[in-house]
Each structure stands twice: as C-alpha cells, then as structure tokens.
C-alpha positions as CSV (number, residue, x, y, z in Angstrom):
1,X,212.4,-211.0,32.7
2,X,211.3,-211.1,29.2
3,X,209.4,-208.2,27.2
4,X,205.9,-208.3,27.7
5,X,203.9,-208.2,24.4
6,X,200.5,-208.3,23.6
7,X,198.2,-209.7,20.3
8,X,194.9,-210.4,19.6
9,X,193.5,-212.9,16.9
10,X,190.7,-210.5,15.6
11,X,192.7,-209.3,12.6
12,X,194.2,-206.2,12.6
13,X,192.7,-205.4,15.7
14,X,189.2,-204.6,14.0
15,X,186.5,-203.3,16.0
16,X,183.9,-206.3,16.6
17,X,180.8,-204.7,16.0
18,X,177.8,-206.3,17.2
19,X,174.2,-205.6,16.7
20,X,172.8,-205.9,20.5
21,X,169.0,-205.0,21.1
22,X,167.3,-202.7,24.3
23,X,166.1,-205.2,26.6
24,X,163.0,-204.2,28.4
25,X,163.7,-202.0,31.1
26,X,161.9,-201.6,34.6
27,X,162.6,-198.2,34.9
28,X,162.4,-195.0,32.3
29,X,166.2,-194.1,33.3
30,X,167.2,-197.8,32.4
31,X,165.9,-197.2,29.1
32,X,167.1,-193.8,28.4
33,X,171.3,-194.3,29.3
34,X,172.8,-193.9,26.2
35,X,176.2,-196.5,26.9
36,X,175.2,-200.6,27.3
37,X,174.8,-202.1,30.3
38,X,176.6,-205.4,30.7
39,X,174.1,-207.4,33.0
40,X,175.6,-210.9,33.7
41,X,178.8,-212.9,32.8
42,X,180.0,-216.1,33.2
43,X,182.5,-219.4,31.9
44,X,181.7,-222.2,30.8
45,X,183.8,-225.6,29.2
46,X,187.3,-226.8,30.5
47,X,190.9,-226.3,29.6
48,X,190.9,-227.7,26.2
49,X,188.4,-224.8,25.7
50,X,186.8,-222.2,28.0
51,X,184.1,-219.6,27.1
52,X,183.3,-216.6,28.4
53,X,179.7,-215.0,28.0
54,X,178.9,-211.3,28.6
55,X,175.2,-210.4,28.0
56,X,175.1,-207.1,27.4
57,X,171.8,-204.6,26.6
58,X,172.6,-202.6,23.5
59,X,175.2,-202.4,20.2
60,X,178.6,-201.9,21.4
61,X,181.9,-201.8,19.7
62,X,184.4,-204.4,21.1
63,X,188.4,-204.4,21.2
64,X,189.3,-208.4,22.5
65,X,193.3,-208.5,22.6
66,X,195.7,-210.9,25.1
67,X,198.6,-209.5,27.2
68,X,201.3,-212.2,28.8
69,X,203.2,-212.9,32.0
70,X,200.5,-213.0,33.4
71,X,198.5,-214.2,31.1
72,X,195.0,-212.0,30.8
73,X,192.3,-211.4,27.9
74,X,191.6,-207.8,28.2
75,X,187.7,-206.8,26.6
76,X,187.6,-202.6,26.0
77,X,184.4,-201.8,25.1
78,X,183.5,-197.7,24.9
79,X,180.9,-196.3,27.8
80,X,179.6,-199.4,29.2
81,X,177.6,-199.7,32.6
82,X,178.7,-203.2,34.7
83,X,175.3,-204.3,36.9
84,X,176.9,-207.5,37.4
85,X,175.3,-209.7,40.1
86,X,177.2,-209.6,43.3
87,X,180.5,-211.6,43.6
88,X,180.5,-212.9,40.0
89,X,184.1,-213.6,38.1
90,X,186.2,-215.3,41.2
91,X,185.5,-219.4,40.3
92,X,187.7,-220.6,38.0
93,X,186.8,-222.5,34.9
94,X,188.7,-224.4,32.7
95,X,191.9,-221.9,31.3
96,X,190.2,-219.2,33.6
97,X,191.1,-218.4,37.1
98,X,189.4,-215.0,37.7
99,X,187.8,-212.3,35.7
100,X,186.7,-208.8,36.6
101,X,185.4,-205.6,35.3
102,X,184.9,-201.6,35.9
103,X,186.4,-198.9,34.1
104,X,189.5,-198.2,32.6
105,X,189.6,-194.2,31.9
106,X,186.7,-191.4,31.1
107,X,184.1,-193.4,28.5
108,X,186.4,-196.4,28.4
109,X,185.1,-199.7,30.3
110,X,187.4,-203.2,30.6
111,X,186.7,-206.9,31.5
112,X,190.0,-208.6,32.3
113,X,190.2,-212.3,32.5
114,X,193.3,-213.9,34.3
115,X,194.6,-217.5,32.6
116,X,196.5,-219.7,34.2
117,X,199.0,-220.5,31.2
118,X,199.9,-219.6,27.3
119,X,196.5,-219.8,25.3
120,X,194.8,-218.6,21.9
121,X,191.6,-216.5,21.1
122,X,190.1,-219.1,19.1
123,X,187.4,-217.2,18.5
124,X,185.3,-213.6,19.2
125,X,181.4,-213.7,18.2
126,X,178.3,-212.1,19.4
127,X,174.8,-213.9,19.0
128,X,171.9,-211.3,18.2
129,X,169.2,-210.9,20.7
130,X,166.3,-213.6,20.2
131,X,163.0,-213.6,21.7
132,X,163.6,-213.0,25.3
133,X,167.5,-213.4,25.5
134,X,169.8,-210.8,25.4
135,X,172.4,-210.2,23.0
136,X,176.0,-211.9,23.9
137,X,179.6,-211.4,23.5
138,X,181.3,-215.0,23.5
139,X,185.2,-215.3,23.3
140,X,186.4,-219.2,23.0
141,X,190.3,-219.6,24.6
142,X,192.2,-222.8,24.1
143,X,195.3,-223.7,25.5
144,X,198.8,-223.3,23.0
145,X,202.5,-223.7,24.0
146,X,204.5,-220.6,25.3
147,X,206.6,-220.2,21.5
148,X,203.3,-219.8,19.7
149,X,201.7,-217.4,22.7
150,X,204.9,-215.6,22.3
151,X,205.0,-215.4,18.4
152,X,201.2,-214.3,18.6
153,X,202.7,-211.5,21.1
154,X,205.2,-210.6,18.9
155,X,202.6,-210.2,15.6
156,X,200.3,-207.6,17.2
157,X,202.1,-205.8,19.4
158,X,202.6,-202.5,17.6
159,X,198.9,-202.3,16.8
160,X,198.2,-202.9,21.2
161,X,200.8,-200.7,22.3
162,X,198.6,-197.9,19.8
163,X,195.3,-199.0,21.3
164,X,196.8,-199.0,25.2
165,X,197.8,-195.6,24.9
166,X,195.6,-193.3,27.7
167,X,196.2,-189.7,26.6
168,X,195.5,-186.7,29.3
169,X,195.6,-182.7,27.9
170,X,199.5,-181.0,28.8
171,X,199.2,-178.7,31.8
172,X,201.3,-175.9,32.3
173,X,203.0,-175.9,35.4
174,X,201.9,-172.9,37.4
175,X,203.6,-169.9,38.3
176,X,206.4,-169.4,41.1
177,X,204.1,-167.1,42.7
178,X,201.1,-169.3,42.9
179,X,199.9,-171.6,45.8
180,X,201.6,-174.8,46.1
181,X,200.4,-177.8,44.0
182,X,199.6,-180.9,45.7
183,X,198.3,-184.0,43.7
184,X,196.3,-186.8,45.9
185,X,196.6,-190.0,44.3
186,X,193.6,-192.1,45.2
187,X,195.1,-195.5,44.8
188,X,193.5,-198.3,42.5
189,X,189.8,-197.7,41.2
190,X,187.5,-199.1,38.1
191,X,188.9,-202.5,37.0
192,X,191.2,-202.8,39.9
193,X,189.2,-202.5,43.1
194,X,192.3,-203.3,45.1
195,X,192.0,-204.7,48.7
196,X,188.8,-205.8,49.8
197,X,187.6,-206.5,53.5
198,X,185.5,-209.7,54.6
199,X,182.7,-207.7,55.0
200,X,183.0,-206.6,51.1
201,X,184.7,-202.9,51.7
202,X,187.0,-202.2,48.5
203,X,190.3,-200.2,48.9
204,X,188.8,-198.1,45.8
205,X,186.1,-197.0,47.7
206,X,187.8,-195.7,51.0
207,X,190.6,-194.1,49.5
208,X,188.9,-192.2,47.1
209,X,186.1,-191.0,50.1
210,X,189.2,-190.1,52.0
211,X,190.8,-188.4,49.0
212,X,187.8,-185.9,48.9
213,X,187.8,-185.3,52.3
214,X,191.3,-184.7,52.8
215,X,191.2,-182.2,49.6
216,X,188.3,-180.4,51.3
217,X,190.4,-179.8,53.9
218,X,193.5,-178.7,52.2
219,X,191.4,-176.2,50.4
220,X,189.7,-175.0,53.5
221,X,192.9,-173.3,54.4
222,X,193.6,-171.5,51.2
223,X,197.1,-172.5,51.0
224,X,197.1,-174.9,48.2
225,X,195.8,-175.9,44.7
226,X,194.8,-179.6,45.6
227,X,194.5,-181.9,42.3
228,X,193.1,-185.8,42.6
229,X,194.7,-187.9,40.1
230,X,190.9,-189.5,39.9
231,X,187.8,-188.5,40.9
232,X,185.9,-191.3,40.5
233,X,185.7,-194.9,40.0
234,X,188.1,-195.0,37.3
235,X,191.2,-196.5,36.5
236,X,194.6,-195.0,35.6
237,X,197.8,-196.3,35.1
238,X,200.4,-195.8,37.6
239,X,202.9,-194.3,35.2
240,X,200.3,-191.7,34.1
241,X,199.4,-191.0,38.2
242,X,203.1,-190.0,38.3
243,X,202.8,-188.2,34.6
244,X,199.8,-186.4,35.9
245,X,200.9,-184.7,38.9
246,X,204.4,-184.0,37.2
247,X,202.2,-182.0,34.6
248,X,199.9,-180.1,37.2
249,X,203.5,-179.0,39.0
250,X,203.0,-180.6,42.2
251,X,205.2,-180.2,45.1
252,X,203.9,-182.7,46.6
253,X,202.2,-186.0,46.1
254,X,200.3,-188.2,48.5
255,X,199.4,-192.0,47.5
256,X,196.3,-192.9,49.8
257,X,195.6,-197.0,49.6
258,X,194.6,-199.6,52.7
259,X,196.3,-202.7,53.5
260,X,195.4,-206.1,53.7
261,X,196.9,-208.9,55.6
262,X,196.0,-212.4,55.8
263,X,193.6,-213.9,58.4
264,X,196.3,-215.1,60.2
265,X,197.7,-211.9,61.4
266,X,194.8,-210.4,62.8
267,X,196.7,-207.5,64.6
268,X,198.2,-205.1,61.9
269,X,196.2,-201.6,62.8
270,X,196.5,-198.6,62.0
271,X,198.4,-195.9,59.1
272,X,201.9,-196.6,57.2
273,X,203.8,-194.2,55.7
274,X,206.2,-194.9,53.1
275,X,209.0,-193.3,50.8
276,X,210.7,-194.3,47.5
277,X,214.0,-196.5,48.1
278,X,215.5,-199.2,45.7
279,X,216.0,-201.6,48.7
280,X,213.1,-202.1,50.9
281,X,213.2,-201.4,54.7
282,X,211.7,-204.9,55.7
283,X,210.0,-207.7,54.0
284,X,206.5,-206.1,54.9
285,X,207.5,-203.4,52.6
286,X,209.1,-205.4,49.8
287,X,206.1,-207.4,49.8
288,X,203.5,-204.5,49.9
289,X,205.2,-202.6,47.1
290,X,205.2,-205.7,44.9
291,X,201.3,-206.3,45.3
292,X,201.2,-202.5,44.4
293,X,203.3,-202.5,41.6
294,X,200.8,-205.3,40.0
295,X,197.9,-202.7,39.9
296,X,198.5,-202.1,36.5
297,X,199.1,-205.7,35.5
298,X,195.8,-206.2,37.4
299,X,193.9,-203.9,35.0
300,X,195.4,-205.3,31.8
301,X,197.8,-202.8,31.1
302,X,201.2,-204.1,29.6
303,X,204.2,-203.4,31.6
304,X,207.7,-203.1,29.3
305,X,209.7,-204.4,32.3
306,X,212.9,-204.6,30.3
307,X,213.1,-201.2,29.7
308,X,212.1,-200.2,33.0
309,X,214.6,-201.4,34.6
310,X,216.6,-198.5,33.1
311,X,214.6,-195.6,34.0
312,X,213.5,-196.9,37.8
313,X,217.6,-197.0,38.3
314,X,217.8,-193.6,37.1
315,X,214.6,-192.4,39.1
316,X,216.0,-194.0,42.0
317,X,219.3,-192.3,41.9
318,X,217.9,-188.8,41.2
319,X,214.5,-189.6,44.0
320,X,217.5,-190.1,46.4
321,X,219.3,-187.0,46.4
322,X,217.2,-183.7,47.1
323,X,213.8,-185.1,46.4
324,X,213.8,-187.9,48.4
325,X,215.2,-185.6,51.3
326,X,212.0,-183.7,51.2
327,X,210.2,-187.4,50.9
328,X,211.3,-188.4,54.3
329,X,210.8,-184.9,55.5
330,X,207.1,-184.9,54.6
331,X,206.7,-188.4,55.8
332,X,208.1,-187.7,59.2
333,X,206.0,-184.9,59.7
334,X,202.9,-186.9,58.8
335,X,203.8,-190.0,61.2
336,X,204.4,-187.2,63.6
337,X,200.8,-185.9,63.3
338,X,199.7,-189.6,63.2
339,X,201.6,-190.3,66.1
340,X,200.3,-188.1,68.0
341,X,196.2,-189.1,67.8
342,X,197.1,-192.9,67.8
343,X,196.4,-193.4,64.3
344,X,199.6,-195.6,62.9
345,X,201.0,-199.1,62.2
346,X,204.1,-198.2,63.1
347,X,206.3,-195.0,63.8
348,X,208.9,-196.4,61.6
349,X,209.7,-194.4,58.5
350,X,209.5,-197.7,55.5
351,X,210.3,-198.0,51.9
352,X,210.3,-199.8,49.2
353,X,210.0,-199.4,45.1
354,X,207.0,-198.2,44.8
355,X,206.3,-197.2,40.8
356,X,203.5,-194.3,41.7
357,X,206.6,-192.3,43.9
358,X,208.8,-192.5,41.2
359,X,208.7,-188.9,39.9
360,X,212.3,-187.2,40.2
361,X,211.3,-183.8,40.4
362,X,208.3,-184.6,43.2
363,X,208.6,-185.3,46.9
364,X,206.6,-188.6,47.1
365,X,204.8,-190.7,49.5
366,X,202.7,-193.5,50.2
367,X,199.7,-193.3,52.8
368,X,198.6,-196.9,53.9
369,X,195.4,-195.8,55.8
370,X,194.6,-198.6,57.8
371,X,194.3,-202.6,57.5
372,X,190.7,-204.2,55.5
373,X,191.5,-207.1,57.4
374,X,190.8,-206.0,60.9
375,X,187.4,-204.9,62.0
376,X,188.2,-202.2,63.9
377,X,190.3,-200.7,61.2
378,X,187.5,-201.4,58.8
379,X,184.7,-199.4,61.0
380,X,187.3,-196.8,60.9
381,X,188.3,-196.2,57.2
382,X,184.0,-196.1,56.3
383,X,183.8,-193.8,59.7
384,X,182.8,-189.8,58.5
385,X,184.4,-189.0,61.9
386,X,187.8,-191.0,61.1
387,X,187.7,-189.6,58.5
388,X,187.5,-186.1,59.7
389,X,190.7,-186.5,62.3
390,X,192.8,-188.1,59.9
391,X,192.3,-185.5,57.2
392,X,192.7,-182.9,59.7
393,X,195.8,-184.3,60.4
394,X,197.7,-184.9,57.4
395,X,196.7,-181.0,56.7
396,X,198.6,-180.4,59.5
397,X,201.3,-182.1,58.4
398,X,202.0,-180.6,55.1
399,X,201.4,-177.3,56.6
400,X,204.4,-178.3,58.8
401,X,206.4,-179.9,55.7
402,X,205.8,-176.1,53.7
403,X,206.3,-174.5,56.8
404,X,209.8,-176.1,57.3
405,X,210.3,-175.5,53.6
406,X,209.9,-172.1,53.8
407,X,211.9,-171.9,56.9
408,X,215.2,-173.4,55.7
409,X,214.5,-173.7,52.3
410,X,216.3,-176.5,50.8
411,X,215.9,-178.9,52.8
C-alpha cells in the first residue's frame, strides 16, 4: 500500500481567521462559554463541486487540510462546542459521503468529511455574520485525478505531519516498590463515536461509563494505580493509547469497546476477549480488528502504513514471546470470571492485530463488552447493575492474573 500523505490548499497551512459574531443566546451560560459553538452543518451542490457550510457562533481560528486513502477533509478548529441537530452528516452529497464531528484531544475540536475519490480544496472562506444569520465557514471540493491528489499530498505533507502531532507530558515510570500500574483504554471517543446501536447508543459512551466504573473498583481494593487513557469524550490516537500507558508503566492494559454486527445476525451476545497475534484466530476476529484498526483513519489521523509494516513485525515477534504469555494469561483469567456469571460471546481465547495491544513491554488485551446490535446486550451495557457485576468481575480477574504472577513469577 502506498504512503499516505496529506496537503491542504490554504498556503502554507495559514490559520483561516474569521471574524464570527455572538449570536443571541437563550440562556446567560450560552453567552458566557468562552470557545464557539458550531450550531448546524450541512452540503450542498454535486460532484463537479460540493460545499460544505458550518455556522458557527463566535471568531475561531481554522486549520482545513486533506488526508488520502481514504479520502477525508479534516477541519481543526481550537475549543469549539458541536450542538449539532440530531443525526446530521450521514447523506451524502455530491463528492461527500459522510461527515462528523467531536473532539480530537484537550481544547482541540475536528470535523472530518469522508470523499468518495481524489479531489481539491478549491476554496476555504467565511462570510461575516449579517443581520440575523450567523457567521459561516464554507469549503468548496471539486473532483481532480489521483496524480494531482497525490502531488498535492506530496507538497504539504511536512507542514501536516507538524500540525498532526498530539503531544502528552513524559511520565516516569514508577518505582519497583509501588502498586501495580494498570491503564484502561476506553476505546474510540470525540470524532470517532465508534459502534452505535439502533436505538442511538454510541460505543464511546458505554465504554467510557464502564471504564469509570471498573477503575472505581480497581481502586476500591487498594492494590493498583488505575490510569484511563481518556476521561472523557475525547479522541486519541491509538498509537499514543499504546504510548501512554507504556509512559505511566503499566502492567497491564485493558481495551474496553462493544461490538456491532449486522441485522442479519441477530444472535451475537455477550463479552469477547482478545490478545495480540499477527494471524487472526477466525474471520470474526480478522474482520473486528480491521474496523478497529480504522479508528484513527476515522478521526482524520494519517496512518504511515509503509513504515508500519516494520515495527508491527517487530512488535509482533517481541508481543509473542514473554508478553504475550502473560496476554493469554490475563485473558483466560478474565473469560474465566466471565464464564462463570454468563457474561461472554464465546469461551474461546481470539486474536487478531489489533494496533492499541501492540506495546512489547505490556501484557495487552481487548475487552468486547457486549453486541449494540442486540437489544438485550444493549439494556445491558447502559444497565448501572451490569455494570456493577461485570466490573466486579474483571477485578477479580486481574487480582487472579497478579496473584498468579506473584505466585510463579514469570510466567
């Protein structure tokens, strides 16, 4: 697969400033927030040229750049509130198949829009607020031919890969005599919502509820330092979910997310647990990992697959000697737990490549909660109760993985 490069026609990546008015508010606290609050969005034209319109409240900076295969326009803008009207961004319009929205890190706010082939920023504008209109951020696409999307790629993408870079503060690992480190990685959040259920659930949502509820529990016991890789609604990278917990000195790290399956297959239930392996265990698993893998994509963060390539091999062969061991040794003893209170998919240990386990030096797994696409599952991951068990659970779990650890330490 080629390198993946990104441009943008606003030269030399200038910030588009634009002078955007208060709009009246209803409320005292809607007037007061200090970051803009992007209140509708939509497309317009066809595929010789499609528009996008953002109307947003106050003066923001804009950074409007393009990333390829796929194809996406990614909009950063800094602090920026989305009250979007429900279900906007999923018709498609002319070059546009799909846009969305949230956050992107701490103060940093993203609108991605998907294209369906090579294309050109024609042109970036914003029309001041007049009378009773709003202010509006306008980006014009037109369709090119794959050498001049790729040249365009090419021009700019030192300047992106400066821009694209989310920095976190260096932790120190802690001592040998402190309390193990355990990172829970709340899959998904901000601009990529992940799964969502028929009844409009979001994977974002019911991982990171269970994510505070499962580190309430883990601290309850005062046997660990519990880290979340995020908080709240806020997206980050899978290769900095990996860097994070690698910083904090984890010993171990739990990827929480919920499945989706089509209509069709109405009876997938219940928990999954997975490990890191370069071949996948079924076709389930290869297919799971790959929609997991495109988290970042689905954000609008460039993925340098070429390279890649490199380091997963070399991941892979370290993640299969002694960390991987204690992988499959933690994921046994949660399917174990599960197992035993009716709670999984299957008892079947999977894998797959799966970029967020890829740290050598951390025993790794992935946590498949339940399925958005059956009802019952659904009731259960927004249940406080289900909640409760299955927290209470996986505590017990990696009490038993430590346990063993400390028992016959190494594995």
């Amino acid at each position: 697969m080629r390198q993946l490069r990104a441009w943008s026609l606003v030269p030399c990546l200038a910030l588009v400033t634009f002078a955007l008015a208060l709009l009246p508010a209803p409320r005292p606290t809607l007037a007061a927030q200090s970051g803009a609050i992007a209140q509708d969005a939509r497309l317009a034209g066809d595929r010789e040229r499609t528009r996008f319109i953002a109307d947003l409240s106050k003066k923001v900076d804009v950074n409007v750049f393009a990333l390829g295969d796929p194809y996406r326009v990614i909009v950063d803008a800094a602090d920026v509130s989305f009250q979007m009207p429900e279900g906007i961004g999923n018709e498609t319009v002319g070059l546009v198949t799909a846009f969305r929205y949230g956050l992107f890190a701490q103060g940093k706010s993203r609108i991605v829009l998907d294209l369906s082939g090579p294309f050109l920023i024609d042109r970036t504008f914003v029309l001041a607020p007049r009378d009773d209109q709003p202010a509006r951020l306008v980006i014009d696409l037109v369709p090119t031919d794959e050498e001049t999307f790729l040249a365009k790629l090419k021009e700019q993408r030192s300047k992106i890969a400066e821009a694209e870079k989310v920095e976190r503060p260096a932790v120190s690992p802690p001592p040998n005599d402190a309390k193990p480190v355990v990172v829970l990685d709340p899959g998904h959040g901000g601009v990529d919502p992940g799964a969502k259920s028929a009844g409009g659930v979001q994977e974002k949502d019911v991982v990171l509820a269970f994510a505070k509820r499962l580190k309430t529990k883990l601290e309850a016991t005062d046997r660990y330092q519990v880290f979340m890789t995020r908080e709240d609604d806020t997206f980050l990278p899978l290769k900095e979910r990996v860097s994070y917990a690698q910083k904090k000195g984890a010993g171990l790290f739990v990827s929480l997310h919920a499945d989706y399956f089509p209509t069709e297959i109405d009876d997938a239930r219940g928990a999954t647990v997975f490990t890191l392996s370069e071949e996948a265990t079924d076709d389930e698993a290869r297919a799971l990992a790959a929609k997991e893998n495109f988290s970042d994509a689905i954000a609008g963060v460039e993925l340098p697959k070429d390279s890649d390539e490199v380091v997963t091999n070399i991941l892979i062969d370290l993640a299969q000697r002694e960390t991987n061991n204690r992988s499959v040794v933690l994921a046994r003893s949660i399917v174990g737990e599960l197992a035993a209170n009716g709670r999984l998919h299957t008892k079947q240990l999977r894998s797959a490549g799966f970029r967020v386990l890829k740290a050598p030096d951390v025993p790794s797994v992935l946590v498949e909660l339940g399925f958005l696409s059956n009802e019952d599952d659904e009731k259960q991951l927004t249940s406080d109760t289900w909640r409760d068990r299955m927290a209470v659970s996986i505590t017990a779990a990696i009490d038993n993985y430590f346990a063993k650890r400390i028992a016959r330490a190494p594995f």
